[in-house]
N, C-alpha and C positions, 0 to 999 in steps of 0.2 A: 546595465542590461534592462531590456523594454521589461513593463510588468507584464505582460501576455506571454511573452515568450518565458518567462520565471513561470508563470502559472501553466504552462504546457509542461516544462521542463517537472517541477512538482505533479502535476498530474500523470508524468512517463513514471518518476520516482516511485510515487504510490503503487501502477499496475507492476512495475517492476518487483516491491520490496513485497508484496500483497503475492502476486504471483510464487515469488521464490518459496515464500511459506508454505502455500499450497504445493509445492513439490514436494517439499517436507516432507508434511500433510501422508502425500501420497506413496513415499516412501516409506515411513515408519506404519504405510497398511500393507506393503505388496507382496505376493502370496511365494514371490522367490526370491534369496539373496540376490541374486543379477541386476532384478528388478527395483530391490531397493536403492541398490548400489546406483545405477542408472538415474532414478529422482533424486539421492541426495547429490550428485556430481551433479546435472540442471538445476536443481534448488541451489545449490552453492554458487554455480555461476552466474544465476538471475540475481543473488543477492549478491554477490559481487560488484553486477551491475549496478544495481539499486545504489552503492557506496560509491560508486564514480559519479554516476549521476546528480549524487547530491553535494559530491563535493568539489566536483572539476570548476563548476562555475562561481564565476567571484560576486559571489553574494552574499546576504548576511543574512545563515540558513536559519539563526534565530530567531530574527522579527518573521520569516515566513512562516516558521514552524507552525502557528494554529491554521493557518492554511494547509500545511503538508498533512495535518492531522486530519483535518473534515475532510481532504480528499483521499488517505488510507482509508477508513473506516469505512466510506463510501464504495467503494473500490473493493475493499474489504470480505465485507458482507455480499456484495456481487458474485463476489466467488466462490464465497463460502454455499451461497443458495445455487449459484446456477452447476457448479462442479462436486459440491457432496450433498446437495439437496437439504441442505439445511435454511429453512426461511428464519428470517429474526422474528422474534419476539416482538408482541405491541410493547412490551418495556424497554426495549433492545431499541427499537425505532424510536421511542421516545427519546431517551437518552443521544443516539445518533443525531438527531435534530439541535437537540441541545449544541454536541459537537459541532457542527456546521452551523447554528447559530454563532458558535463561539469564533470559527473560522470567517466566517463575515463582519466580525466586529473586529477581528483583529487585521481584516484587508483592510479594512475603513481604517483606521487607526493609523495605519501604514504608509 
């Protein structure tokens, strides 16, 4: 498999597994059983996705994983600020940095 196309496919994974939580999220807030019920059936099935996605393709999701990691967290935290208005922290960013430094050294590595 090309590395761009692994590195799309990881980047689908991320919004996907990133996303499912957030329905979670949105479920364990919603003001009627229906509606809970509603998020955690989407939540379930974005993270369903999220498990095919990572494992349909014949790769070795190991050596990607500090990749798959700096792009969750990035993805992440996207969500977390743009859909409950939660911005990170300067130590939240710091650390995130860190992450993605780690995920650039483990692409190099690769």
């Amino acid at each position: 498999m090309r590395y761009s196309l692994a590195i799309l496919i990881l980047f689908l994974a991320a919004g996907l597994e990133a996303g499912g939580d957030a329905l979670m999220r949105m479920g364990l807030r919603s003001p009627t059983p229906a509606r809970m019920a509603l998020f955690f059936l989407l939540g379930g099935l974005v993270l369903a996705s999220y498990g095919l996605t990572v494992n349909a393709p014949p790769w070795d999701f190991g050596r990607l994983l500090g990749v798959y990691v700096a792009f969750f967290f990035v993805v992440a935290q996207l969500i977390s600020w743009l859909a409950f208005r939660q911005k990170p922290s300067p130590l939240v960013l710091l650390g995130g940095a860190l992450i993605v430094a780690g995920g650039c050294i483990v692409s190099a590595a690769g």
